[in-house]
VOSE-812100 format. One record per residue (C-alpha): residue number from 0; residue in three letters; x, y, z. Coordinates in Angstrom, 1 decimal. Layout:
BEGIN
+-----+---------+--------+--------+--------+
| num | residuo |      u |      v |      w |
+-----+---------+--------+--------+--------+
| NUM |     ALA |      X |      Y |      Z |
...
+-----+---------+--------+--------+--------+
END
This chain:
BEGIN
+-----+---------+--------+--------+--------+
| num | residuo |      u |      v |      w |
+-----+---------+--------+--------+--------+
|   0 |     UNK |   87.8 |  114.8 |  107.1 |
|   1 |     UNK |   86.9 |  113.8 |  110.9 |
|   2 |     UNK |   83.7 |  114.2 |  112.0 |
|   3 |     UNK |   83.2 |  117.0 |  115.0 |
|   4 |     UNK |   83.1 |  114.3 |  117.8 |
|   5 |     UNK |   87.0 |  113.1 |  117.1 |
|   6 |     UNK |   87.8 |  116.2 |  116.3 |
|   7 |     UNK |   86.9 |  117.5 |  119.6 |
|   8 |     UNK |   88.4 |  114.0 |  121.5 |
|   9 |     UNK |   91.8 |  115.0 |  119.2 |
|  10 |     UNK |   91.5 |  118.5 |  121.2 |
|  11 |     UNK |   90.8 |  117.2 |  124.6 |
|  12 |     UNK |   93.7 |  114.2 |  124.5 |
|  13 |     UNK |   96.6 |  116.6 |  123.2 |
|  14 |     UNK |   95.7 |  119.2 |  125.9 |
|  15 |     UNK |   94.9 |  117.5 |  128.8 |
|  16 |     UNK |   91.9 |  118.3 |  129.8 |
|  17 |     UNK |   88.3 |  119.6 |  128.3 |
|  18 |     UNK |   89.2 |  123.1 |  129.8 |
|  19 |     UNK |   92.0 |  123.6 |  127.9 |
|  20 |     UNK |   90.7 |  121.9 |  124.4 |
|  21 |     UNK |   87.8 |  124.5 |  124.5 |
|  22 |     UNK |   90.2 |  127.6 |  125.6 |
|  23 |     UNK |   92.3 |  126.3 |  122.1 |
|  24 |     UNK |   89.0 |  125.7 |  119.9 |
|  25 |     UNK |   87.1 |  128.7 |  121.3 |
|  26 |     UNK |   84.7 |  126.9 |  122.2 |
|  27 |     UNK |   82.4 |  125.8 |  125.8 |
|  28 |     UNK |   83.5 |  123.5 |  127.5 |
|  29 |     UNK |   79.3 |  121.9 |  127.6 |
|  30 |     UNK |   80.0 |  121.4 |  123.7 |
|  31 |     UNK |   83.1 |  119.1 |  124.0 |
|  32 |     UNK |   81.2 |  117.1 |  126.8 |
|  33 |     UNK |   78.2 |  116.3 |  124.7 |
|  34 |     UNK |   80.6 |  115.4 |  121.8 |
|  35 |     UNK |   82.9 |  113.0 |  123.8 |
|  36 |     UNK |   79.8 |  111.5 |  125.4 |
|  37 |     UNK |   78.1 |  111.2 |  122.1 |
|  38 |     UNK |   81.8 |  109.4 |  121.0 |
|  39 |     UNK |   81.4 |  107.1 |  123.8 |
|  40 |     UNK |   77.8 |  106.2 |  123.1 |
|  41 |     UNK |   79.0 |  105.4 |  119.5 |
|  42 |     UNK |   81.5 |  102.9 |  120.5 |
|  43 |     UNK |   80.4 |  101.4 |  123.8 |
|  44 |     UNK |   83.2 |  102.0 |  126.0 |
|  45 |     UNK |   84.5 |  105.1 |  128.5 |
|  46 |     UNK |   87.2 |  106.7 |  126.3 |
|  47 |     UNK |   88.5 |  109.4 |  128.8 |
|  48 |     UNK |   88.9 |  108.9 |  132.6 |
|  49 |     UNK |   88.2 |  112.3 |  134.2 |
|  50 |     UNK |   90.1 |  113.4 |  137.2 |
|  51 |     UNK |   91.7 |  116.8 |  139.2 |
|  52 |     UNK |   94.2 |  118.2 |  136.5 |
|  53 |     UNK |   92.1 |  117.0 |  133.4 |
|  54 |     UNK |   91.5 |  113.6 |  131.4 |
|  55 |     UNK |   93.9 |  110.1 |  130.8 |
|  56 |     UNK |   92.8 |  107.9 |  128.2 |
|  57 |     UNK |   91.3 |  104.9 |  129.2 |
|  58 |     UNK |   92.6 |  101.3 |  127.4 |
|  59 |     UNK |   89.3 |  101.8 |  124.8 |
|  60 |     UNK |   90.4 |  105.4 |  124.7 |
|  61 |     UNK |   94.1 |  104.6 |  123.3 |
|  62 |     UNK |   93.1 |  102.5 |  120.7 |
|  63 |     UNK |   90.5 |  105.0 |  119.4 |
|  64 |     UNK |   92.9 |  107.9 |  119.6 |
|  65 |     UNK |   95.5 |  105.7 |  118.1 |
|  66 |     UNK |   92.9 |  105.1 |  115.0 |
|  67 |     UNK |   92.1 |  108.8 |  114.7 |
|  68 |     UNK |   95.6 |  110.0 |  114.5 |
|  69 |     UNK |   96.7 |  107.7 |  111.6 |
|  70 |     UNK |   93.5 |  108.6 |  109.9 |
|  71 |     UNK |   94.9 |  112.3 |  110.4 |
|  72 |     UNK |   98.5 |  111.3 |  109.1 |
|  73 |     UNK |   97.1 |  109.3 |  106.1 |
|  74 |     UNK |   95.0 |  112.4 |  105.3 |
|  75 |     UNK |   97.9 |  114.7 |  105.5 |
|  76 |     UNK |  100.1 |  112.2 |  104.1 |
|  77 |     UNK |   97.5 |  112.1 |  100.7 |
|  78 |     UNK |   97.5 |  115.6 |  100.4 |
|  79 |     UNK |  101.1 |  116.1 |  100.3 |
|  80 |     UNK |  101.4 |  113.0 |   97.8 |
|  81 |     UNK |   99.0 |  114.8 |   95.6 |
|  82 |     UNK |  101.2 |  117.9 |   95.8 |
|  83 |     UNK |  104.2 |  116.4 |   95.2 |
|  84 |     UNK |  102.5 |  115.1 |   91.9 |
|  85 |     UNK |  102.8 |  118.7 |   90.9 |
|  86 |     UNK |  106.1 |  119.2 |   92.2 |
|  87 |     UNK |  105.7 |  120.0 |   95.4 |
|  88 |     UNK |  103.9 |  123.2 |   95.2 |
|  89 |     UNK |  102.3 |  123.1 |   98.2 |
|  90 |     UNK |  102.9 |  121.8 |  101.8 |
|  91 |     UNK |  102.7 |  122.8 |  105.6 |
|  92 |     UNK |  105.5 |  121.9 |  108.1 |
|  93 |     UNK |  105.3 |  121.8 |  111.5 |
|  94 |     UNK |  107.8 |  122.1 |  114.0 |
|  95 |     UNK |  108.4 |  122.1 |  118.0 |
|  96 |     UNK |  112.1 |  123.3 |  118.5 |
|  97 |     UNK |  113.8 |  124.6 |  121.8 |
|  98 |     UNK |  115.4 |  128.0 |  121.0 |
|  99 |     UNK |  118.7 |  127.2 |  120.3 |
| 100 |     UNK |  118.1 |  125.7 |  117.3 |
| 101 |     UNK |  115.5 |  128.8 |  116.8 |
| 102 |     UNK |  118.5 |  131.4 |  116.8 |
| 103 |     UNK |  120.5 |  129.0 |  114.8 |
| 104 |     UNK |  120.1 |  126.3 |  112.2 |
| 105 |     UNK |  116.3 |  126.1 |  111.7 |
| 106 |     UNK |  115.8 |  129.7 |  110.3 |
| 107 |     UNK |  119.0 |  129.1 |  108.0 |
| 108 |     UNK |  117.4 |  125.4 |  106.8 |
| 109 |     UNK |  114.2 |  127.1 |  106.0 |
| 110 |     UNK |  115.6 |  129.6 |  103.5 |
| 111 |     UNK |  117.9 |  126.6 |  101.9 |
| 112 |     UNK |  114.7 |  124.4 |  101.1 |
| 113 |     UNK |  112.8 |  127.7 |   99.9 |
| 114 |     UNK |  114.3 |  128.5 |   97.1 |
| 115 |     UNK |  113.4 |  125.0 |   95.7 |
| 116 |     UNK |  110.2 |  124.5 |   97.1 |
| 117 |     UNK |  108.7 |  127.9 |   98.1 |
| 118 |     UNK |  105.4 |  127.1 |   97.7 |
| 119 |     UNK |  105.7 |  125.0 |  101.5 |
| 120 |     UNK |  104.8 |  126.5 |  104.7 |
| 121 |     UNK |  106.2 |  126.3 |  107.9 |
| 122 |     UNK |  104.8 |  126.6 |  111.6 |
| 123 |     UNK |  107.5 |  126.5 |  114.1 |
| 124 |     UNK |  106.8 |  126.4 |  117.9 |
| 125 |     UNK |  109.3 |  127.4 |  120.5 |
| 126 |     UNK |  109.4 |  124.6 |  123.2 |
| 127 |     UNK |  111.4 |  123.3 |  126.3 |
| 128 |     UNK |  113.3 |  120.1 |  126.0 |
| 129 |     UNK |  110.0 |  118.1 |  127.7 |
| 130 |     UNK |  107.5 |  120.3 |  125.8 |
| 131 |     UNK |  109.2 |  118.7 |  122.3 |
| 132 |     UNK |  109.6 |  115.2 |  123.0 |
| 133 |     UNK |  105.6 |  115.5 |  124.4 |
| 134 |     UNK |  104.4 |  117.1 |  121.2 |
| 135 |     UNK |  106.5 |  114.8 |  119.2 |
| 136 |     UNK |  105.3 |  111.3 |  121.0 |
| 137 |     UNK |  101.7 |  112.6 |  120.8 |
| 138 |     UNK |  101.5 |  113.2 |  116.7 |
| 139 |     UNK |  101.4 |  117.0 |  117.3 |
| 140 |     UNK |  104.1 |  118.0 |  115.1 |
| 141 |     UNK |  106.0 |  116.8 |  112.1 |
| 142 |     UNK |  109.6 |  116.9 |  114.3 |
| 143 |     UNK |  110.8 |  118.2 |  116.9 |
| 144 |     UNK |  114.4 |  119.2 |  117.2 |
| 145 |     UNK |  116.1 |  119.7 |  121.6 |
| 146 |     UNK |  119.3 |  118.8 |  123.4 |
| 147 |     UNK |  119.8 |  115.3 |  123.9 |
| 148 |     UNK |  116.8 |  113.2 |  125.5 |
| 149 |     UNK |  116.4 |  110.5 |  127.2 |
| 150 |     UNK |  114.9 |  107.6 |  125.6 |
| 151 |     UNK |  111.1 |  107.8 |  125.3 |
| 152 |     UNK |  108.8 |  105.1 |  124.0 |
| 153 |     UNK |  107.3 |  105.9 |  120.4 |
| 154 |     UNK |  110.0 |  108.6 |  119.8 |
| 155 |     UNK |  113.4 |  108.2 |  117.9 |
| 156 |     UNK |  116.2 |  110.2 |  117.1 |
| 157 |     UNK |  116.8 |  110.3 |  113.3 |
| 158 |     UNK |  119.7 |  113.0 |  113.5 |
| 159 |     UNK |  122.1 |  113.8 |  116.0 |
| 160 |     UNK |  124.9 |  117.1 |  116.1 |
| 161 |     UNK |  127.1 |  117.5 |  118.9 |
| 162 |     UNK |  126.4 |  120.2 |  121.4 |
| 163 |     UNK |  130.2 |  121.3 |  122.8 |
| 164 |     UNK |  129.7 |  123.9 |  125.1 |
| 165 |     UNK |  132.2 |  126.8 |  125.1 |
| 166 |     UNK |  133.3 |  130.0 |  127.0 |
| 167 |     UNK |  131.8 |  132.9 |  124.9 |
| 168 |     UNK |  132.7 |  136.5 |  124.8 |
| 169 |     UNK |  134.2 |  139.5 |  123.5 |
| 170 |     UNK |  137.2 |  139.7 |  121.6 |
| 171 |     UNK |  139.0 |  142.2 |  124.0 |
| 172 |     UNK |  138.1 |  140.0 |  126.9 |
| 173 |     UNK |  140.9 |  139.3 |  129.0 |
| 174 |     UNK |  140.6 |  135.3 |  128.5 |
| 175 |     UNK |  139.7 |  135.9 |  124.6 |
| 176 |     UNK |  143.5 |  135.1 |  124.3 |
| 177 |     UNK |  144.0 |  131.7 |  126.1 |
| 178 |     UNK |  142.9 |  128.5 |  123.7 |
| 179 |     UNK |  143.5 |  126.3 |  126.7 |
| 180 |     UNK |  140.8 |  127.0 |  129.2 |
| 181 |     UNK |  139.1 |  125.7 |  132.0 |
| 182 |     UNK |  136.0 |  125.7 |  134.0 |
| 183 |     UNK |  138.0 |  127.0 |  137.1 |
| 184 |     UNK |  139.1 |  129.8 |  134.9 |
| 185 |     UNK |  135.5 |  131.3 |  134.7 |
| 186 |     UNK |  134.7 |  131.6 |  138.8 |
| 187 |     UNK |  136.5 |  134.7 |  138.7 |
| 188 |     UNK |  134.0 |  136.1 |  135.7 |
| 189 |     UNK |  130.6 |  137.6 |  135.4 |
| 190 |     UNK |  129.3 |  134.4 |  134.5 |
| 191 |     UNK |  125.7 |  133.6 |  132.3 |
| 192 |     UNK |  124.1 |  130.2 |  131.6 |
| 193 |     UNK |  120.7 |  128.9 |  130.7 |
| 194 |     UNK |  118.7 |  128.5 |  133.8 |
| 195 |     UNK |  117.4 |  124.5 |  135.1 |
| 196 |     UNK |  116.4 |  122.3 |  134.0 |
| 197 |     UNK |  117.6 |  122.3 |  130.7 |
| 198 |     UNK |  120.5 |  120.3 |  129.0 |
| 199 |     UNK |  123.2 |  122.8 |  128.8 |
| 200 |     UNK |  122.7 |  124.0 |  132.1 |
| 201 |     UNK |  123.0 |  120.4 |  133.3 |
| 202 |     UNK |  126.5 |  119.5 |  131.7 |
| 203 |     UNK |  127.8 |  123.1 |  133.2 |
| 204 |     UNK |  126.4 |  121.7 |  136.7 |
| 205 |     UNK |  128.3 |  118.5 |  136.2 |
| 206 |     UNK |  131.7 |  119.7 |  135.4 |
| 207 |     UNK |  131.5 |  122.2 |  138.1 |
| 208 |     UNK |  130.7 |  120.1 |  140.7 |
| 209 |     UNK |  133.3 |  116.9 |  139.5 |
| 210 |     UNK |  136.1 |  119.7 |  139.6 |
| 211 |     UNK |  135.0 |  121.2 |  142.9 |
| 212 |     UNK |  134.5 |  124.8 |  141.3 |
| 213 |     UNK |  132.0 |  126.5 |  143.2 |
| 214 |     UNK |  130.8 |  129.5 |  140.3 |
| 215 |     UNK |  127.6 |  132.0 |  141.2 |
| 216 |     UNK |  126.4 |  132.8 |  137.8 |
| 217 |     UNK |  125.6 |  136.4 |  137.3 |
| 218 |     UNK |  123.0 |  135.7 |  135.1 |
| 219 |     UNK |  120.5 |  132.5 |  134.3 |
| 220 |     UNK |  118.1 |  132.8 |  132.0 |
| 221 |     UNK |  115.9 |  130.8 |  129.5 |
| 222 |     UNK |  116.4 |  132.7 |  126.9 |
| 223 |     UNK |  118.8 |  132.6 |  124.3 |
| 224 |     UNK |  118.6 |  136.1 |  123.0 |
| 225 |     UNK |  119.3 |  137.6 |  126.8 |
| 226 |     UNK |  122.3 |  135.2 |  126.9 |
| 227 |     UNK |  123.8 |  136.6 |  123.7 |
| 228 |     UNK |  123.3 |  140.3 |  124.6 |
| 229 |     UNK |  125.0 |  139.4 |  127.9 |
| 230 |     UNK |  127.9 |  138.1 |  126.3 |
| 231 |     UNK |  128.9 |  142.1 |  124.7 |
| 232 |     UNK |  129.2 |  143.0 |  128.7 |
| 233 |     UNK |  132.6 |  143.8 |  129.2 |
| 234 |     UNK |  134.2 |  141.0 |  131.0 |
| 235 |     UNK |  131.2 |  138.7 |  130.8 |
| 236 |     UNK |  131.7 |  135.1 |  129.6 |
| 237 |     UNK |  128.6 |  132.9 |  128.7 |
| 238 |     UNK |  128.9 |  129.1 |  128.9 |
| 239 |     UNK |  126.6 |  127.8 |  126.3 |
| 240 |     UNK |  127.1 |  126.0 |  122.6 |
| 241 |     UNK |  128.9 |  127.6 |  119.8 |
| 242 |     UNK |  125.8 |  126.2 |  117.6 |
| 243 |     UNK |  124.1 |  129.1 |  119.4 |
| 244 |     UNK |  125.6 |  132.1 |  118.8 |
| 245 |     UNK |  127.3 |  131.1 |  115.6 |
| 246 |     UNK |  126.1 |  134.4 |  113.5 |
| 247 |     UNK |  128.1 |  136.8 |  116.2 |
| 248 |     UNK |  130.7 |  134.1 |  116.3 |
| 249 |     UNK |  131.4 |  134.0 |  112.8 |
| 250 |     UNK |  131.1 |  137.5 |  111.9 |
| 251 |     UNK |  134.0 |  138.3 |  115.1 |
| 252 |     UNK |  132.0 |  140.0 |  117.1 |
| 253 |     UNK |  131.7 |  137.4 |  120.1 |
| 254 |     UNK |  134.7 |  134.5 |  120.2 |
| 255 |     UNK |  134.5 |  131.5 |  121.8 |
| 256 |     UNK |  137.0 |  129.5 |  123.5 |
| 257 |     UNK |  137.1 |  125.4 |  124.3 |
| 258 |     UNK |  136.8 |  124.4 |  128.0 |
| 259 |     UNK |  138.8 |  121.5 |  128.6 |
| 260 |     UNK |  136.2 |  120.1 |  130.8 |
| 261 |     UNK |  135.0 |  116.1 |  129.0 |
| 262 |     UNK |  131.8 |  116.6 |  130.4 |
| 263 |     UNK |  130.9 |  119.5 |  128.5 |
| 264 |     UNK |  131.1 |  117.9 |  125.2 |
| 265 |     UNK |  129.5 |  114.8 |  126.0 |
| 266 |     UNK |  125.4 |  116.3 |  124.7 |
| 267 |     UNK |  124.1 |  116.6 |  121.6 |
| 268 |     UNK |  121.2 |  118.2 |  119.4 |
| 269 |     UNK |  118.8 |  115.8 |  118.3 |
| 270 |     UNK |  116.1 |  115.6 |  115.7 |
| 271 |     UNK |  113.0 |  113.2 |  117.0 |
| 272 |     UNK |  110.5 |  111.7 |  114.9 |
| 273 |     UNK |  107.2 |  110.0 |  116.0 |
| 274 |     UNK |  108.0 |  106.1 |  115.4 |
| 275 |     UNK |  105.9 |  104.7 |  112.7 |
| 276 |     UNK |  104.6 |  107.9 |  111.6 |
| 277 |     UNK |  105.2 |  108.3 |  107.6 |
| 278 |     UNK |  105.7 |  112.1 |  107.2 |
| 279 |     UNK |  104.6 |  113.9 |  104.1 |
| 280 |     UNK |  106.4 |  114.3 |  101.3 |
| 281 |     UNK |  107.3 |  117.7 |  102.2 |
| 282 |     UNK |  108.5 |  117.0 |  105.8 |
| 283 |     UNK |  110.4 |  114.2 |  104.1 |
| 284 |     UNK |  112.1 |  116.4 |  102.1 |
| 285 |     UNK |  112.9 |  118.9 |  104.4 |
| 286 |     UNK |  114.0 |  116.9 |  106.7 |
| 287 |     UNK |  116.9 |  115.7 |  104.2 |
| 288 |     UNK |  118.2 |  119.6 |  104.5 |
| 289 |     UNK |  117.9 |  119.1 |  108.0 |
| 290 |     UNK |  120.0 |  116.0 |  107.8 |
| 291 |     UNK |  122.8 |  117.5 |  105.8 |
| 292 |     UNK |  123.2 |  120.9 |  107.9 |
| 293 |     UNK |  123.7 |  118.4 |  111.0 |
| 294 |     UNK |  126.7 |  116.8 |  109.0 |
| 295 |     UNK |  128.1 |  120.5 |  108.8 |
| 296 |     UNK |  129.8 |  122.3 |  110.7 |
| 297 |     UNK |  128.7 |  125.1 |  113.1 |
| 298 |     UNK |  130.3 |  127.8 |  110.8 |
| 299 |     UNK |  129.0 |  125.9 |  107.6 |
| 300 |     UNK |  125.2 |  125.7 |  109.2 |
| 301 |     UNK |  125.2 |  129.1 |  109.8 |
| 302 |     UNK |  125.9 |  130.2 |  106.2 |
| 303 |     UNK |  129.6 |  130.3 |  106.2 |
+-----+---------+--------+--------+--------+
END
């Protein structure tokens, strides 16, 4: 158990600033101050440089929050050991995902490794692509699953599925019946795509631009669920990954169609770990499920 001091240093690193740790802990902000000073009495040294936007860890700082992370994981990591003695009756999982993988594998994952191990508990947080690899790199979540990253010190990709993007819509739409289409056979379409920055929206940018098609989207949007209710619109055509919209997909209520276009199968999904982090037992073990529904196919992740 940490004492209240690193507790409240913990708070103040992963959320920038002393403002926003006491906002989380419901707490003042005056208590967190005398804590961190009484933290930096204790060890001699300035731990946290304060400035504008909130705190960055000074070189004393890193080492100590290094130190009271892997007491965290070992903690966690004894707990779950202890469990697992027992057969893994008990276990918490947490997870920062982007929402793709919300509407689409994770929920599907969850109920495989329940039946066996029911006794776990997940907390899954919907993210944006940054927001994941952040909370992964800082020891704030188990795993983080987003569209293809670049690389980022202390983070690694353990899984990877390929992201194709596709032209998705109704089964009466007029295009529904072509299997060789193109990006330039869109710009005549209500179009919807996921809004900047995020990965999808940047391999649709690409190809447009390498094939000179100039397309006004009709709708952009962050959200996933808006995206598949635009895709019922008569005549609409969303440009996103099959992975997404698999369940409508499968069950013939939406089609989707290739787009000829290299670029837009070049991303990927991606599951990141924390390097050097030894998860529990339970995130071990769920992350094995993980594993094997990226081997699958869209259809077969989806429950097919």
């Amino acid at each position: 158990m940490l004492k209240t001091s690193m507790r409240y240093f913990l708070a103040v690193v992963q959320h920038g600033s002393i403002r926003a740790a006491a906002e989380a802990l419901l707490i003042n902000q005056s208590a967190i101050s005398r804590q961190i000073q009484s933290l930096e009495e204790e060890y001699e040294a300035t731990l946290l440089d304060r400035h504008a936007r909130g705190v960055r860890l000074t070189p004393a700082g890193e080492l100590l929050f290094s130190a009271i992370r892997e007491i965290g994981f070992a903690s966690e990591r004894a707990k779950s050991e202890i469990s697992a003695l027992q057969g893994l009756k008990r276990g918490h999982i947490k997870i920062h995902a982007i929402e793709s993988m919300l509407q689409s594998v994770i929920p599907n994952v969850i109920e495989k490794f329940h039946e066996q191990f029911p006794g776990v508990n997940f907390e899954v947080i919907l993210s944006g692509s940054d927001a994941v690899v952040t909370a992964v790199r800082n020891g704030e979540t188990d795993f983080g699953l987003t569209l293809g990253t670049h690389a980022t010190p202390g983070v690694k990709t353990i899984y990877k599925m390929d992201c194709r993007l596709t032209a998705i819509m109704r089964p009466d739409h007029p295009l529904a019946a072509s299997r060789n289409l193109s990006i330039a056979n869109l710009a005549t379409w209500p179009v919807g795509v996921a809004t900047r920055p995020t990965g999808t929206r940047q391999l649709f940018d690409d190809a447009c631009r390498s094939r000179g098609v100039d397309i006004l989207p009709k709708l952009e949007t962050n959200s996933v669920e808006l995206l598949h209710q635009f895709a019922f619109i008569q005549d609409a055509v969303v440009v996103t990954s099959d992975v997404v919209l698999a369940g409508s997909i499968k069950a013939g209520r939406l089609v989707a169609r290739p787009l000829a276009e290299a670029e837009l199968n070049s991303g990927s999904f991606e599951v990141l770990v924390m390097v050097g982090r030894k998860q529990t037992v339970a995130a071990e073990r769920f992350l094995l499920f993980l594993g094997r529904a990226f081997e699958r196919s869209p259809a077969e992740r989806n429950g097919a």
